[in-house]
C-alpha positions as CSV (number, residue, x, y, z in Angstrom):
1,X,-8.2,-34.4,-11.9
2,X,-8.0,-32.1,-14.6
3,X,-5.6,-29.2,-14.7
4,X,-8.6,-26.8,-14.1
5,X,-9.5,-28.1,-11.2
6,X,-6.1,-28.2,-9.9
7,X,-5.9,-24.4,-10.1
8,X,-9.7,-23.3,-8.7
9,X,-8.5,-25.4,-5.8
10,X,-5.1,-24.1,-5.2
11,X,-7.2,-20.6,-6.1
12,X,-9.3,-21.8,-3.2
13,X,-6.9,-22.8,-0.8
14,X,-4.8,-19.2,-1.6
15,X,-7.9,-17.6,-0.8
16,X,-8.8,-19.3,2.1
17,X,-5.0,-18.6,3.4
18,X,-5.2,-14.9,2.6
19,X,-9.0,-14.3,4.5
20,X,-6.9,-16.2,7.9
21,X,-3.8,-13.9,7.3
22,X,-5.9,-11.0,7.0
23,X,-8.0,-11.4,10.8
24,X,-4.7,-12.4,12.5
25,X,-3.2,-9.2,11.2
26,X,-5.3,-7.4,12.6
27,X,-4.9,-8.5,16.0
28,X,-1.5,-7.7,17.3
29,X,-1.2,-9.7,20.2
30,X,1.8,-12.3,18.8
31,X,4.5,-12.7,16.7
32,X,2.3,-14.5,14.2
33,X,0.2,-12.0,14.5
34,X,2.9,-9.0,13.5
35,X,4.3,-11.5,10.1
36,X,0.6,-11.6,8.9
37,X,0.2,-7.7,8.9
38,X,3.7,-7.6,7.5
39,X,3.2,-10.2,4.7
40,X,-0.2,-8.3,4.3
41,X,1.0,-5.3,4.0
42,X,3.6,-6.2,1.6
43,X,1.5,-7.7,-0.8
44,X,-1.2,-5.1,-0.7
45,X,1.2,-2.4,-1.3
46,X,1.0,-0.3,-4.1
47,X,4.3,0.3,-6.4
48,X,5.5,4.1,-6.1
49,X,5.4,4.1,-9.8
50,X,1.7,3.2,-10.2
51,X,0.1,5.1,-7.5
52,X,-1.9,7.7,-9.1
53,X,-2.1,9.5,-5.8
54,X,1.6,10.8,-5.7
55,X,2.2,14.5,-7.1
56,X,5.4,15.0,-8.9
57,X,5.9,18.4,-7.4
58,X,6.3,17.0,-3.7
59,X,8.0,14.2,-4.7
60,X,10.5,16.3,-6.8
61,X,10.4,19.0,-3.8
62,X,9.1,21.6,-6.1
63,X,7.6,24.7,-4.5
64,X,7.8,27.7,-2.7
65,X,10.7,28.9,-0.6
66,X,9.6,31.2,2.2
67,X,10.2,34.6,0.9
68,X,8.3,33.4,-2.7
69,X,5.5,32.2,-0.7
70,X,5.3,35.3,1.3
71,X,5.2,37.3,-2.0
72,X,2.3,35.6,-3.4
73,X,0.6,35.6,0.1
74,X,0.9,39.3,-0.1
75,X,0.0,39.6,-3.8
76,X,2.9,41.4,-4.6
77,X,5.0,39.6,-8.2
């Protein structure tokens, strides 16, 4: 067996393990059940600094204090 075909199987066997982790996760009827969903979501998370979706100005608290933001409701400068 060549070292190729050791990795498509242990690709296979990884996939296999990840498509059984991902239905019992979504039941959440056991203990087993509730370290799938874990595990799951662990690995599918998404590093804070590669998610595209976060906005500097919340994540710095930047914006309005309530007077400002009555100001600008108002139109006024």
């Amino acid at each position: 067996m060549s070292a190729r075909e050791r990795e498509i199987r242990k690709q296979a066997r990884s996939a296999k393990l990840i498509a059984i982790m991902a239905g019992k996760s979504s039941r959440n009827r056991s203990l087993s059940d509730k370290i799938c969903r874990f595990l799951v979501n662990r690995a599918t998370a998404v590093k804070p600094e590669d998610d595209f979706m976060r906005d500097p100005l919340i994540d710095n608290d930047v914006g309005f204090d309530p007077d400002e933001l009555d100001r600008f409701q108002r139109g006024e400068k």
